[in-house]
C-alpha positions, 0 to 999 in steps of 0.5 A: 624552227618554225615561222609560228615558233619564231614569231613567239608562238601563239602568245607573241603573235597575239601580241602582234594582232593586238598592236595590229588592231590598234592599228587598223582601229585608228586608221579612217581608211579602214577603220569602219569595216571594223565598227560592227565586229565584236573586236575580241572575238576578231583578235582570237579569231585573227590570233587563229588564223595567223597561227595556223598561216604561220604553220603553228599547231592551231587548225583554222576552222573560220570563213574562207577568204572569199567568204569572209570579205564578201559584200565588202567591196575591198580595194587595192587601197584597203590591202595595202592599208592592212598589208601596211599595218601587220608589217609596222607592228611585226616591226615594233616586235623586232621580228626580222625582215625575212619573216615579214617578208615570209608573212606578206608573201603568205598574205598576197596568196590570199589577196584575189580571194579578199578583194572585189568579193 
């Protein structure tokens, strides 16, 4: 089984990016790079893209990383802060910490890409 079918497939996961925006919405340290951004085309988008990160059948056709958080000015702090945020809602959804884990490792082969563009 995959990661995409143990995290519920594509409807689980877009439950967990759901409670992953509430998250970061209510988060000042990370809250404004979101003030701008139409939030339920970046749930579907996110919903996308952690599908096919989890080797769900939906093909990723957005922004590259770099591309995508160009001009933001991203730092440590603000990984963590969205690193922190995914791993407490994959939490409220009991998924195993083998799968977070799985999940994070996923994201910190991404983090060069984000930060400092």
């Amino acid at each position: 089984m995959s990661l995409y079918e143990r995290l519920g497939g594509q409807e689980g996961i877009q439950k967990v990016v759901d409670v992953f925006y509430k998250k970061v919405l209510e988060d000042d340290t990370v809250n404004h790079y979101f003030e701008h951004t139409d939030m339920e085309k970046q749930r579907r988008h996110q919903t996308l893209f952690l599908s096919w990160v989890t080797g769900g059948p939906n093909q990723y056709s957005g922004k590259g990383m770099e591309k995508a958080h160009e001009g933001l000015n991203l730092q440590e702090s603000h990984f963590e802060a969205i690193a922190n945020h995914l791993v407490s809602s994959l939490k409220e959804f009991n998924v195993s910490e083998k799968d977070i884990d799985q999940v994070v490792q996923k994201l910190l082969t991404m983090k060069d890409a984000i930060l400092h563009k």
